[in-house]
PDB file of N, CA, C and O in Angstrom, chain B, residues numbered from 101:
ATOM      1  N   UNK B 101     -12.427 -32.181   5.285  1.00  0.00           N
ATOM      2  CA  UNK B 101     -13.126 -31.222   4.445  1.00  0.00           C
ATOM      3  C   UNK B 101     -12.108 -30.423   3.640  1.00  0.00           C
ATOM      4  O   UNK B 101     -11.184 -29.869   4.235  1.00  0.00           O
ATOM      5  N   UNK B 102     -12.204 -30.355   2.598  1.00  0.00           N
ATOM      6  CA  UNK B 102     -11.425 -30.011   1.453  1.00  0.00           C
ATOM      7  C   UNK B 102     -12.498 -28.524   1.401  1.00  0.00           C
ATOM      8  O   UNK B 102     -13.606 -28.519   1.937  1.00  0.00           O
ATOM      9  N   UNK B 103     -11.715 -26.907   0.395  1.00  0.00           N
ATOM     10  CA  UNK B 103     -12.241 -25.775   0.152  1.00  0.00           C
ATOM     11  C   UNK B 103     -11.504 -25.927  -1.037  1.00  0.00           C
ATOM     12  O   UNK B 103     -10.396 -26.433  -1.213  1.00  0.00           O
ATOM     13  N   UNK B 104     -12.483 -25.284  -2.014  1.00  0.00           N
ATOM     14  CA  UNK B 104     -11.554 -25.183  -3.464  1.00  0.00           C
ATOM     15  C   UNK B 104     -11.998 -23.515  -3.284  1.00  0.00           C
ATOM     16  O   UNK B 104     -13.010 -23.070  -2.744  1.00  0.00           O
ATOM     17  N   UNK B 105     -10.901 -22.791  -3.917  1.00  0.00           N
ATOM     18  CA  UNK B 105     -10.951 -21.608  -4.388  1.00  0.00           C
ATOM     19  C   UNK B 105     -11.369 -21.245  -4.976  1.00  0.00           C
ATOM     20  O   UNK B 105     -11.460 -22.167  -5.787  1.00  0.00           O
ATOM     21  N   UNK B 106     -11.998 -20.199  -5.519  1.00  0.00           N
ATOM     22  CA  UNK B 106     -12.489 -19.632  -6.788  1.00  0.00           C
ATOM     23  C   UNK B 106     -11.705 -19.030  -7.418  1.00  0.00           C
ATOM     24  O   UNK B 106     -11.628 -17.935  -6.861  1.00  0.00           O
ATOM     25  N   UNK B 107     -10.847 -19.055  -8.516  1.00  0.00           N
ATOM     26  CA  UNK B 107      -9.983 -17.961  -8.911  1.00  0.00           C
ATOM     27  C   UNK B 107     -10.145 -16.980  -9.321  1.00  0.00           C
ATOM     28  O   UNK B 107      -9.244 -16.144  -9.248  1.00  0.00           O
ATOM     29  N   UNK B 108     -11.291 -16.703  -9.882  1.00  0.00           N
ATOM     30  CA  UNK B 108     -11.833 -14.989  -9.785  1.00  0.00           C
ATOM     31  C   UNK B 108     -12.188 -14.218  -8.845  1.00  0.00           C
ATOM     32  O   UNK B 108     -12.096 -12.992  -8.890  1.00  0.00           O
ATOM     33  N   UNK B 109     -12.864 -15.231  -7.401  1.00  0.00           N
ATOM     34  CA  UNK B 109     -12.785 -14.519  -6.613  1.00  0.00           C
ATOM     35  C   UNK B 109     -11.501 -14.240  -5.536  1.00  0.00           C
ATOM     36  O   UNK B 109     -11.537 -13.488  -4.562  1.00  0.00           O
ATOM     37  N   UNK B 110     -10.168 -15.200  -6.070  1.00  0.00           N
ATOM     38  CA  UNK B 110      -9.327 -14.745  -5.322  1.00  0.00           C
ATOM     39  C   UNK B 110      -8.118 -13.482  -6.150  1.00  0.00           C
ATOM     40  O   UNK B 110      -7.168 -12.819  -5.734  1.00  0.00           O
ATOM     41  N   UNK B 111      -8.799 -13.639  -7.473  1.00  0.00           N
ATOM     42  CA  UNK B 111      -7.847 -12.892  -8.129  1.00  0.00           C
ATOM     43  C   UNK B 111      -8.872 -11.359  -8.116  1.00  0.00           C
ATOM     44  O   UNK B 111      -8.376 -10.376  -8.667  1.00  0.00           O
ATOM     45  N   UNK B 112     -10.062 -11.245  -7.574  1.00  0.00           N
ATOM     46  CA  UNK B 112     -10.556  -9.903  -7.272  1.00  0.00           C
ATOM     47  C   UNK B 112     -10.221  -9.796  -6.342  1.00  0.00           C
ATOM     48  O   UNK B 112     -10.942  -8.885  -5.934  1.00  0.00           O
ATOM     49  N   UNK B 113      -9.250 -10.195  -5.139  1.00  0.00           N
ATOM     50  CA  UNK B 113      -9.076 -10.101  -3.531  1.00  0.00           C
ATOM     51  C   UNK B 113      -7.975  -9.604  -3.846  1.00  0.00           C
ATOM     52  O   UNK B 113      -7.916  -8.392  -3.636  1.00  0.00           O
ATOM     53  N   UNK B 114      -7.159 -10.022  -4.231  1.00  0.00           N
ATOM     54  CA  UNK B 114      -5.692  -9.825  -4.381  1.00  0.00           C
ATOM     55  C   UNK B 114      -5.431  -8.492  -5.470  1.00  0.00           C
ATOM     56  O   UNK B 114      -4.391  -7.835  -5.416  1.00  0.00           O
ATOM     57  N   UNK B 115      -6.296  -8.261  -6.247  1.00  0.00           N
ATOM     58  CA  UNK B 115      -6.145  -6.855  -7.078  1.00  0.00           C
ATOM     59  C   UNK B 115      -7.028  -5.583  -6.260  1.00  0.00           C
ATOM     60  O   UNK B 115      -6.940  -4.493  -6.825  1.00  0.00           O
ATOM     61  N   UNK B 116      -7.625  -5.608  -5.356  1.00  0.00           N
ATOM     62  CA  UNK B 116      -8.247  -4.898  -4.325  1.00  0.00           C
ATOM     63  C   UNK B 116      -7.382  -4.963  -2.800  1.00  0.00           C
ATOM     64  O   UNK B 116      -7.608  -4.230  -1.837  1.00  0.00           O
ATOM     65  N   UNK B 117      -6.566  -5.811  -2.861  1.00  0.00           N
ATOM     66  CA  UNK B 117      -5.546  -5.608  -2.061  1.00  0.00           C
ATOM     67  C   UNK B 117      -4.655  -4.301  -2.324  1.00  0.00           C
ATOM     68  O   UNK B 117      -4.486  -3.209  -1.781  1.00  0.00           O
ATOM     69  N   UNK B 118      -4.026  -5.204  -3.796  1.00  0.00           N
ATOM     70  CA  UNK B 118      -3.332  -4.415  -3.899  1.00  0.00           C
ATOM     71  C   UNK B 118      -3.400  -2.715  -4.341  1.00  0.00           C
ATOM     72  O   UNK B 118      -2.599  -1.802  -4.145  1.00  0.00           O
ATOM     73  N   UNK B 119      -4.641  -2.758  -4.976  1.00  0.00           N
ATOM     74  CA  UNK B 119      -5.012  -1.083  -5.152  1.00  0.00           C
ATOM     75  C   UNK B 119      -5.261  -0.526  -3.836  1.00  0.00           C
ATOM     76  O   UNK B 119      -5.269   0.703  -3.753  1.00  0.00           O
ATOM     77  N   UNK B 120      -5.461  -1.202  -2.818  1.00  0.00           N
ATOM     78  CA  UNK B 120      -6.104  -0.612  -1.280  1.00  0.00           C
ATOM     79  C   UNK B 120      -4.167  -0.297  -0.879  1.00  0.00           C
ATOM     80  O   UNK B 120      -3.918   0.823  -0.432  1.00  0.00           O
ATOM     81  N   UNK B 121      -3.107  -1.161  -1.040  1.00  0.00           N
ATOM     82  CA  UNK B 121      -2.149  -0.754  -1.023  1.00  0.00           C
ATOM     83  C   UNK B 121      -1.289   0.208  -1.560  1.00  0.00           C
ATOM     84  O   UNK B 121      -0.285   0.766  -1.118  1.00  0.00           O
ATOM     85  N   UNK B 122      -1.800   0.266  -2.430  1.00  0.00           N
ATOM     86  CA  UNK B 122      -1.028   1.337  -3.387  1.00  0.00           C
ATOM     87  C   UNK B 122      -1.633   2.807  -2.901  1.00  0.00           C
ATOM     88  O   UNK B 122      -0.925   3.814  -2.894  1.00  0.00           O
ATOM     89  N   UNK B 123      -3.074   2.809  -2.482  1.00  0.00           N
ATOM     90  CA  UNK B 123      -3.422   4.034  -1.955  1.00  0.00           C
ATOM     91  C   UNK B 123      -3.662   4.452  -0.754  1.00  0.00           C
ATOM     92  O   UNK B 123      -4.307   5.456  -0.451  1.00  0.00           O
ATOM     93  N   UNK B 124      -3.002   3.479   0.155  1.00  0.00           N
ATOM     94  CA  UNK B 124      -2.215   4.046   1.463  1.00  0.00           C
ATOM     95  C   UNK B 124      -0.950   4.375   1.317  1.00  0.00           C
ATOM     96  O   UNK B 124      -0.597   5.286   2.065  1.00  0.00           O
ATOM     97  N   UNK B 125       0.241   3.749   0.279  1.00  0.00           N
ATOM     98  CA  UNK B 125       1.406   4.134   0.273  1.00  0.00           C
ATOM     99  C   UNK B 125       1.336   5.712  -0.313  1.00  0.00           C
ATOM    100  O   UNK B 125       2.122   6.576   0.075  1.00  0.00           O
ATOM    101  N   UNK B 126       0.311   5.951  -1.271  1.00  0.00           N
ATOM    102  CA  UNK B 126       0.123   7.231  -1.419  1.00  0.00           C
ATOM    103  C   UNK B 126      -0.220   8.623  -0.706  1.00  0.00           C
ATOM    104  O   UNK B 126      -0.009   9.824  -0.877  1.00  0.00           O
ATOM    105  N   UNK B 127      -0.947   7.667   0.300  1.00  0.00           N
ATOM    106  CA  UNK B 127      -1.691   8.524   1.077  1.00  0.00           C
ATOM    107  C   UNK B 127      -0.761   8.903   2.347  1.00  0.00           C
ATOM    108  O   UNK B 127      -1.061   9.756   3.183  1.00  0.00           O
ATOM    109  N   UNK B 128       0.400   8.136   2.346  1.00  0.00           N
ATOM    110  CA  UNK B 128       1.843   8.660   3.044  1.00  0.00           C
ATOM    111  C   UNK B 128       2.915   9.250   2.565  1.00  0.00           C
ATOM    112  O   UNK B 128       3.949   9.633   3.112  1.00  0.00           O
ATOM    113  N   UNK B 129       2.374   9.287   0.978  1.00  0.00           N
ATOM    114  CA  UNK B 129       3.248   9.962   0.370  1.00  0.00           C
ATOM    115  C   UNK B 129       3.314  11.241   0.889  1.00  0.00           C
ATOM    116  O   UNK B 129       4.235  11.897   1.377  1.00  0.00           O
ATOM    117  N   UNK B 130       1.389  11.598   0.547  1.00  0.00           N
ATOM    118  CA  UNK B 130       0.829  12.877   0.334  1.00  0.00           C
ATOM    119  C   UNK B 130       1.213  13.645   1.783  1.00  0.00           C
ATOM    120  O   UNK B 130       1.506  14.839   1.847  1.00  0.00           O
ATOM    121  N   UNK B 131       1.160  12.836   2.798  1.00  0.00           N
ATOM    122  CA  UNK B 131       1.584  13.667   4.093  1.00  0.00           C
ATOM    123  C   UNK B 131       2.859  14.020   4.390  1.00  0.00           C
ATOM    124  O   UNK B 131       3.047  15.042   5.050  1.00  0.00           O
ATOM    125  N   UNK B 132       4.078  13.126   3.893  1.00  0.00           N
ATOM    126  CA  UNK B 132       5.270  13.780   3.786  1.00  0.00           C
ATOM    127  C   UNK B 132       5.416  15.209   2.826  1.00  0.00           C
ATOM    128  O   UNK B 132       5.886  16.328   3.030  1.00  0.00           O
ATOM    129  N   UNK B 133       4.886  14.671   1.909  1.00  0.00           N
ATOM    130  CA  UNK B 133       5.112  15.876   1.586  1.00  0.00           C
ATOM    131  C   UNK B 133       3.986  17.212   1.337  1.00  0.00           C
ATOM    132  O   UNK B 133       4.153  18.110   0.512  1.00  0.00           O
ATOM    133  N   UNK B 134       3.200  17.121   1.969  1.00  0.00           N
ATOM    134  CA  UNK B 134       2.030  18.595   2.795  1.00  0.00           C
ATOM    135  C   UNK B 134       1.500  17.798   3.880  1.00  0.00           C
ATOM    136  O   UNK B 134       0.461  17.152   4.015  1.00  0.00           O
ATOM    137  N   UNK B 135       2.671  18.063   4.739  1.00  0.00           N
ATOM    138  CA  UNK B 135       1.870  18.057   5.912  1.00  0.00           C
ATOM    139  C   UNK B 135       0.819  18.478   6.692  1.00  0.00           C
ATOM    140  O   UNK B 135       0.310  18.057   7.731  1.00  0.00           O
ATOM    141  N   UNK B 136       0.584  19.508   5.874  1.00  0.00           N
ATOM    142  CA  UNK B 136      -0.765  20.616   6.274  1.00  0.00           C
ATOM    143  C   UNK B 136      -1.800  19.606   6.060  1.00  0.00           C
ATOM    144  O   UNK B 136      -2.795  19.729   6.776  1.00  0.00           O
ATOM    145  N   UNK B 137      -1.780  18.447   5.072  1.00  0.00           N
ATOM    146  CA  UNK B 137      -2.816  17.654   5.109  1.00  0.00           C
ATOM    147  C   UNK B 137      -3.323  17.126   6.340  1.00  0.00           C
ATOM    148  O   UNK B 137      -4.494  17.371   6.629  1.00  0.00           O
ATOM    149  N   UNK B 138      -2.658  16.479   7.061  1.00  0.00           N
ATOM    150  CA  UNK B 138      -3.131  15.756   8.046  1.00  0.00           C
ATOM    151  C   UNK B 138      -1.925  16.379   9.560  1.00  0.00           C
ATOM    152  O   UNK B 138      -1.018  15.753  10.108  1.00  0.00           O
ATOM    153  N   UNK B 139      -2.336  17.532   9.780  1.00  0.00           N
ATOM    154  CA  UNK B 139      -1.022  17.783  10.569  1.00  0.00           C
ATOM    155  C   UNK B 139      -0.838  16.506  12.363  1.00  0.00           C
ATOM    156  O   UNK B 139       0.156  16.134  12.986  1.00  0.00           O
ATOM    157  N   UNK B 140      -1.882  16.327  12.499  1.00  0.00           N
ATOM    158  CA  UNK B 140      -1.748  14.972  13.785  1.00  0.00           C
ATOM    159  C   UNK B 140      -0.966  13.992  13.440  1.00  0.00           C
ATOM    160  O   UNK B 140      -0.234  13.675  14.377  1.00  0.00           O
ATOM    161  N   UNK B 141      -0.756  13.186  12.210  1.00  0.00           N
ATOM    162  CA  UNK B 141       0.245  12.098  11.567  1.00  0.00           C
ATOM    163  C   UNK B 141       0.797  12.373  11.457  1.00  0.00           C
ATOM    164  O   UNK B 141       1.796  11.771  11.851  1.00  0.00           O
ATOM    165  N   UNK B 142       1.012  14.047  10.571  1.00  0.00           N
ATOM    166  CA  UNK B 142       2.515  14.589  10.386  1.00  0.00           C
ATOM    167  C   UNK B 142       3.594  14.575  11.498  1.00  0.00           C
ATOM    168  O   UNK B 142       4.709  14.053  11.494  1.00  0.00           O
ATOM    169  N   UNK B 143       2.837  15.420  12.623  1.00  0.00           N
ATOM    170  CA  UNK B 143       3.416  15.494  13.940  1.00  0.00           C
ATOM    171  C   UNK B 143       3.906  13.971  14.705  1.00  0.00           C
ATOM    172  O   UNK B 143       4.926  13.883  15.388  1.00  0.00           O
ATOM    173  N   UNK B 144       2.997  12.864  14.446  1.00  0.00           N
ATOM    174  CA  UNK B 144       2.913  11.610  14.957  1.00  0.00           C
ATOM    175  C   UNK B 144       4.373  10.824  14.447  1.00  0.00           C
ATOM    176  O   UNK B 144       5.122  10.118  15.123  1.00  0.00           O
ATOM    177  N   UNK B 145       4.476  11.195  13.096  1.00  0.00           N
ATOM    178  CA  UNK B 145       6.206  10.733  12.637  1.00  0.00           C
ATOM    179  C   UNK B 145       7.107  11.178  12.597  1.00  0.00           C
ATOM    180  O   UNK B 145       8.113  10.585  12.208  1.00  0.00           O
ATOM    181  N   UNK B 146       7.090  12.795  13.112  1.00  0.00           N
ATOM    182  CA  UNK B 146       7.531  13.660  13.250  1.00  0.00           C
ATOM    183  C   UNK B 146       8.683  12.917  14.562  1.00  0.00           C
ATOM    184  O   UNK B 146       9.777  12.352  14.569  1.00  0.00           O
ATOM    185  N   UNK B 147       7.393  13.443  15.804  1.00  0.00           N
ATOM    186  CA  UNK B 147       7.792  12.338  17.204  1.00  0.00           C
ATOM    187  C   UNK B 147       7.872  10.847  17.361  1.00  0.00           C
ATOM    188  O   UNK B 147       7.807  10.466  18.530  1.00  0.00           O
ATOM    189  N   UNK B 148       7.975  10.100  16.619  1.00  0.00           N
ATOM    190  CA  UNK B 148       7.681   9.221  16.667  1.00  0.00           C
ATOM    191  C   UNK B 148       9.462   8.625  15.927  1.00  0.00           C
ATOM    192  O   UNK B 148       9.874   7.465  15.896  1.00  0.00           O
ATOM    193  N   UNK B 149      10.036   9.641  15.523  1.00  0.00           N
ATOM    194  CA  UNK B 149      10.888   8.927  14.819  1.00  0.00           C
ATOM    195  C   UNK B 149      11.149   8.443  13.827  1.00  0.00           C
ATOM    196  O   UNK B 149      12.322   8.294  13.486  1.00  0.00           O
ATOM    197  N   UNK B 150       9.923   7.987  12.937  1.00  0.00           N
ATOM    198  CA  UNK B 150       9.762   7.282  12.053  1.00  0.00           C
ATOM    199  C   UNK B 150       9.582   8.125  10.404  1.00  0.00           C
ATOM    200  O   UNK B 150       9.157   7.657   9.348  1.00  0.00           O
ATOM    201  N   UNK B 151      10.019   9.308  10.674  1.00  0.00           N
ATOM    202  CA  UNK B 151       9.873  10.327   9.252  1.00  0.00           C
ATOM    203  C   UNK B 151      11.425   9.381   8.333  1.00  0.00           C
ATOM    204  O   UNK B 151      11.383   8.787   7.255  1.00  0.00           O
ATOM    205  N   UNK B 152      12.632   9.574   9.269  1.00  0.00           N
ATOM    206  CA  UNK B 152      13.787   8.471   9.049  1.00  0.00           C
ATOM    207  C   UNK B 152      13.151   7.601   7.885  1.00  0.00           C
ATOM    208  O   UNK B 152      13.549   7.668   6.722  1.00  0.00           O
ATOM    209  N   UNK B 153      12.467   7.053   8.172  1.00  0.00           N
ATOM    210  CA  UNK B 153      11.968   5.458   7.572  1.00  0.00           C
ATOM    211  C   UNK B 153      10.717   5.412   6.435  1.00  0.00           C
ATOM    212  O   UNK B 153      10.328   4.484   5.726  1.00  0.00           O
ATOM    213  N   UNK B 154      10.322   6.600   6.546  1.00  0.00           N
ATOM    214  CA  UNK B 154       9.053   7.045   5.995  1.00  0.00           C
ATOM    215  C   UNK B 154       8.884   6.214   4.429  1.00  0.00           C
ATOM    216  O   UNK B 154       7.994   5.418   4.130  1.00  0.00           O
ATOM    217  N   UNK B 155       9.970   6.654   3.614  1.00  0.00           N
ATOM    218  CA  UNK B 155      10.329   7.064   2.378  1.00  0.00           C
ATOM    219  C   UNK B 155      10.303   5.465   1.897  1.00  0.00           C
ATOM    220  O   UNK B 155       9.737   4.953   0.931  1.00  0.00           O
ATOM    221  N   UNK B 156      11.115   4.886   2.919  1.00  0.00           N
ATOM    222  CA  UNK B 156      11.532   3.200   2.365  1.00  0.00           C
ATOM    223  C   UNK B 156      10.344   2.836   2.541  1.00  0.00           C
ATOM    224  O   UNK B 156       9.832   2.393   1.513  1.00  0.00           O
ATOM    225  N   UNK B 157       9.639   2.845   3.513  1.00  0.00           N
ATOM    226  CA  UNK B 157       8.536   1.921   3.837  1.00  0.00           C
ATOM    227  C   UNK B 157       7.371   2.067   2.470  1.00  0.00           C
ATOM    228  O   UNK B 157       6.963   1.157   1.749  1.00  0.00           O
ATOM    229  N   UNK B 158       6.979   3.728   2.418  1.00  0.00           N
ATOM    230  CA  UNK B 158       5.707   4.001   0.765  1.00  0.00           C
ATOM    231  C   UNK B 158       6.864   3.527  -0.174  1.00  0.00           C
ATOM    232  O   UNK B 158       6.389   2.523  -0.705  1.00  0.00           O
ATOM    233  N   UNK B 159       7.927   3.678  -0.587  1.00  0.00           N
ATOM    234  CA  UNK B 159       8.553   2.497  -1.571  1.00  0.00           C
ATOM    235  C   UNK B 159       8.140   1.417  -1.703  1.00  0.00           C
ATOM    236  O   UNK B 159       7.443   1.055  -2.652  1.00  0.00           O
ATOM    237  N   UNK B 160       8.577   0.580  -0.579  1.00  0.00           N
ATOM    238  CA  UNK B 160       8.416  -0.853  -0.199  1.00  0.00           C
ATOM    239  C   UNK B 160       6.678  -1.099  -0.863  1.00  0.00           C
ATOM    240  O   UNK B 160       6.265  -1.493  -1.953  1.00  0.00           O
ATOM    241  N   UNK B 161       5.938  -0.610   0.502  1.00  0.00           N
ATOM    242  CA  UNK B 161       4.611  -0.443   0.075  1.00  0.00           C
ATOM    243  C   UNK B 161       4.199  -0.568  -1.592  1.00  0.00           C
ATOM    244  O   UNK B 161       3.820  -1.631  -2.083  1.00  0.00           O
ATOM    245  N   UNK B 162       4.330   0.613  -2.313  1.00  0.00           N
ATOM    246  CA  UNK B 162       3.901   0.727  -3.569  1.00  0.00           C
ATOM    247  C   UNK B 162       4.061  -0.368  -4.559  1.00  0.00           C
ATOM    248  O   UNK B 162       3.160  -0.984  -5.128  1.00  0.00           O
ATOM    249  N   UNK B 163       5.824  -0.572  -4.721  1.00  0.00           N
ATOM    250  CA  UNK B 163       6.507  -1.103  -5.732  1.00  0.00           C
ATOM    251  C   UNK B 163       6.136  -2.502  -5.246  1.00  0.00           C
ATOM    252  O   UNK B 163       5.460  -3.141  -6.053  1.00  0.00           O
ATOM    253  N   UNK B 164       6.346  -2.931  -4.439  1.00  0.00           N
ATOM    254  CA  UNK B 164       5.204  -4.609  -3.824  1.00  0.00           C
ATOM    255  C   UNK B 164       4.141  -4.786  -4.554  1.00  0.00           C
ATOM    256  O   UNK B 164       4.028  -5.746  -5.315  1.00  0.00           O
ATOM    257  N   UNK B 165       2.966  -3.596  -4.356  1.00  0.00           N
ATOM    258  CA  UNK B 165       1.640  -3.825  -4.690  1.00  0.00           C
ATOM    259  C   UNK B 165       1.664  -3.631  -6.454  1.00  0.00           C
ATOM    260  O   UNK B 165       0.746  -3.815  -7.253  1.00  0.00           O
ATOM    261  N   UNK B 166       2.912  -3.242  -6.664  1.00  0.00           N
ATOM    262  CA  UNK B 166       2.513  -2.794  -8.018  1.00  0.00           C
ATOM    263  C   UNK B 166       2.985  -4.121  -8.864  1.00  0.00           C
ATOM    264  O   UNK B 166       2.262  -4.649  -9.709  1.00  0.00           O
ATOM    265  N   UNK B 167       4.302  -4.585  -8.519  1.00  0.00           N
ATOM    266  CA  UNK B 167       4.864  -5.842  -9.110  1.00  0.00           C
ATOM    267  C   UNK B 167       3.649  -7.256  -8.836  1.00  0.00           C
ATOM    268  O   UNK B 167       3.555  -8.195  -9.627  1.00  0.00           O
ATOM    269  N   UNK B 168       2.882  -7.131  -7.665  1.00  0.00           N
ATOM    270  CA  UNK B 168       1.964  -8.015  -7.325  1.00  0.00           C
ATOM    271  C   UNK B 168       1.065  -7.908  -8.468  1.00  0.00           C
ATOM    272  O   UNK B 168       0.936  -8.798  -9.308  1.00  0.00           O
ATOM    273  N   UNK B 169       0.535  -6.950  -8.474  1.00  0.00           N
ATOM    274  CA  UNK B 169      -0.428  -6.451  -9.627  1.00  0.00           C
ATOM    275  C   UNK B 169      -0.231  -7.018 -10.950  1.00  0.00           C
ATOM    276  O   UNK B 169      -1.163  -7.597 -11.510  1.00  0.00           O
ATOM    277  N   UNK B 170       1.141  -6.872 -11.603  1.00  0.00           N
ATOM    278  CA  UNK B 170       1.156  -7.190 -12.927  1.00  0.00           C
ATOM    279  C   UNK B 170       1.436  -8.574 -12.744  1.00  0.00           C
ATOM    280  O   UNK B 170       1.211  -9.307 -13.707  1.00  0.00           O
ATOM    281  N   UNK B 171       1.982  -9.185 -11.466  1.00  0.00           N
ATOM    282  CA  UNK B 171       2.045 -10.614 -11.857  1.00  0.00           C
ATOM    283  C   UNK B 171       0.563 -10.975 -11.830  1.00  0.00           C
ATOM    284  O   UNK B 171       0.221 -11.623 -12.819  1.00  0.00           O
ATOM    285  N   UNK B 172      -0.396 -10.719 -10.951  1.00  0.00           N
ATOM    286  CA  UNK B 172      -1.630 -11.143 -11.355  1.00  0.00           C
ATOM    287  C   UNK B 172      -2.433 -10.921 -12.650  1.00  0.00           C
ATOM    288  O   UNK B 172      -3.351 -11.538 -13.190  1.00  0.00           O
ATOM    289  N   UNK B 173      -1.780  -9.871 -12.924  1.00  0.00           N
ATOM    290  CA  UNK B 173      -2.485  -9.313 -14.382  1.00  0.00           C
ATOM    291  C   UNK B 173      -1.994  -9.969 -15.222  1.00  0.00           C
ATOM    292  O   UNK B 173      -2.712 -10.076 -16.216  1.00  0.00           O
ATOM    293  N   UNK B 174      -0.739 -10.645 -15.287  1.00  0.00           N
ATOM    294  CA  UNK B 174      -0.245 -11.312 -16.675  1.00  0.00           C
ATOM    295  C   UNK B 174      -1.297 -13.135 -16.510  1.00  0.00           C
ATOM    296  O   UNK B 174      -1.534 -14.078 -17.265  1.00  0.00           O
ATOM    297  N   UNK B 175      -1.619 -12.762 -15.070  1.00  0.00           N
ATOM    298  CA  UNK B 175      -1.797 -14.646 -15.525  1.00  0.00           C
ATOM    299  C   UNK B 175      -3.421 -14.598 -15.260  1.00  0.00           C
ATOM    300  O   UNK B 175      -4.196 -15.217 -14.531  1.00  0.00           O
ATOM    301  N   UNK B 176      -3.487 -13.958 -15.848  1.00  0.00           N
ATOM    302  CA  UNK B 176      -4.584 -13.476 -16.794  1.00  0.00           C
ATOM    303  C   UNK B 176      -5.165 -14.455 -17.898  1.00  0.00           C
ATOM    304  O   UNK B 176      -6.049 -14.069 -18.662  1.00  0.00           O
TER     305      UNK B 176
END
């Protein structure tokens, strides 16, 4: 059994990916910097160690989803 793809519906998966990505990397932005937002996560990377790493990871995160983005958008 063979599946053929749809390419609109995989190129609406993959641009809803990536906007769902881009606004969690944001949404870790927003807690580094006001923590008052969510003070339980704040505290959670706080202890956790992982404030260190914070910064690379919503980088990583964003600039991924965003370069993903325009390559899907150019092949268009």
């Amino acid at each position: 059994m063979t599946y053929e793809l749809d390419s609109k519906l995989l190129f609406r998966w993959l641009i809803s990916n990536c906007l769902i990505t881009i606004c969690f990397g944001l949404f870790l932005a927003l807690i580094c910097l006001v923590p008052s937002c969510a003070p339980p996560l704040s505290a959670l990377f706080i202890a956790g160690k992982i404030d260190l790493l914070l910064p690379y990871i919503i980088f990583t995160l964003v600039v991924s989803a965003m370069i993903s983005l325009s390559c899907y958008w150019d092949s268009l």
